[in-house]
C-alpha positions in Angstrom: 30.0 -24.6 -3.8 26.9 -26.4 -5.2 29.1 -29.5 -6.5 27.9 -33.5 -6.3 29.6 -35.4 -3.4 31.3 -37.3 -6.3 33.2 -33.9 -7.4 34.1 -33.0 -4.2 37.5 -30.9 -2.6 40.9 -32.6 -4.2 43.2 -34.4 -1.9 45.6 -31.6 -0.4 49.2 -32.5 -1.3 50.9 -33.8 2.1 52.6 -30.7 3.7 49.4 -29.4 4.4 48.3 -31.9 6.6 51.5 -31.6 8.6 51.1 -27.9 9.1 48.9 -27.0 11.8 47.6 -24.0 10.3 47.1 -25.7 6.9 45.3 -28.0 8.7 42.7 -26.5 10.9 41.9 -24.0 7.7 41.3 -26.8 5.4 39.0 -28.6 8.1 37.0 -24.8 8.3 36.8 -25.3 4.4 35.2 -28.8 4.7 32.6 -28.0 7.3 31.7 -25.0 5.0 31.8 -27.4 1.6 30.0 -30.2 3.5 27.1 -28.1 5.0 26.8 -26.5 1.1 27.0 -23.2 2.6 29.1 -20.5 1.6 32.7 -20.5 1.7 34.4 -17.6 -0.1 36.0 -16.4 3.0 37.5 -20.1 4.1 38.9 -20.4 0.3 40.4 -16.9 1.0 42.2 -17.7 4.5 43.3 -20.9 2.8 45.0 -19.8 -0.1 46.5 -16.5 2.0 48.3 -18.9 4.5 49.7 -21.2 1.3 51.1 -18.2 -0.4 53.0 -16.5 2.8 53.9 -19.7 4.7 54.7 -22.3 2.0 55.5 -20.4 -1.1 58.0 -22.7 -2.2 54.6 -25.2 -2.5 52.9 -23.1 -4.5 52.2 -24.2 -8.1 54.2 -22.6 -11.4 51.8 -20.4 -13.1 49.2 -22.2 -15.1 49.6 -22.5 -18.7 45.9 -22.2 -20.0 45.2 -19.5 -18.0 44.2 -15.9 -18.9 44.4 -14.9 -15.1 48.0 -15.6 -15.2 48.9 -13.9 -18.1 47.5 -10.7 -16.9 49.0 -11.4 -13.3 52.4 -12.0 -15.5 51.6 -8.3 -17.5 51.3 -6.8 -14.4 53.6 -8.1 -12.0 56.0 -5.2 -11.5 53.0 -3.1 -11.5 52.0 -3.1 -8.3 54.2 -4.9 -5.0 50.8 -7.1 -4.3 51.0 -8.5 -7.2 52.8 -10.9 -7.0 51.2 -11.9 -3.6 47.8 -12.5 -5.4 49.0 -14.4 -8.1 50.7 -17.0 -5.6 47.0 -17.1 -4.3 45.7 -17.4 -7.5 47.6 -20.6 -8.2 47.7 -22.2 -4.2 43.6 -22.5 -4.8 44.5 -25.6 -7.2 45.8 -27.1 -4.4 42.4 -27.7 -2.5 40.0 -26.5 -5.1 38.5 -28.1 -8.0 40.4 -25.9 -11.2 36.9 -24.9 -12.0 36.3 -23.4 -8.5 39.5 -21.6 -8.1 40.3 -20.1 -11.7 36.4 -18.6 -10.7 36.7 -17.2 -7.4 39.9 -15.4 -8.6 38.3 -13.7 -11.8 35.6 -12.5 -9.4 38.2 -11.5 -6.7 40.6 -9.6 -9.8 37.0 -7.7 -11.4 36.3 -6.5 -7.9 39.5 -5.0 -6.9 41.1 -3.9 -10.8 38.9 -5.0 -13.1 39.3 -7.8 -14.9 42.6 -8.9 -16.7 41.3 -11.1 -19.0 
């Protein structure tokens, strides 16, 4: 992910140290991060397992984002949908908001086109 030490991974909120699975994908995500190599499919995995065991943890849609607004455009559109949008916003749980509003714009342009 290229960023200093000091701008390292947020602190997961609490439930997803207490969730196995959480757990052991977030620890595949720091031995990724920490060895700078690249990590696209850990952030994946991550964000998949937040948004179909814990969607209840999943973050409201953000605000200031264009991503959302086209999810929100689209969301009868298409029945996974809705899936990748809950995605979309699990990344701010263990991602930097730079990082995860990025990997979902290039995610959206490569399977729709974008929707910004």
């Amino acid at each position: 992910m290229n960023r200093p030490p000091e701008e390292g991974l947020p602190l997961p909120p609490p439930f997803m140290f207490t969730c196995g699975d959480c757990a052991e994908l977030l620890d595949a995500l720091v031995r990724k991060v920490t060895a700078d190599a690249g990590c696209f499919s850990e952030q994946l995995a991550v964000a998949v397992h937040v948004a179909d065991a814990h969607l209840e943890d999943v973050p409201p849609p953000h605000a200031d984002c264009a991503i959302c607004v086209g999810y929100q455009e689209r969301a009868d559109a298409h029945a996974d949908v809705q899936r990748h949008w809950a995605e979309h916003r699990a990344r701010d749980l263990f991602l930097p908001k730079d990082v995860a509003r990025l990997l979902q714009t290039l995610v959206l342009d490569s399977r729709s086109g974008s929707c910004r």
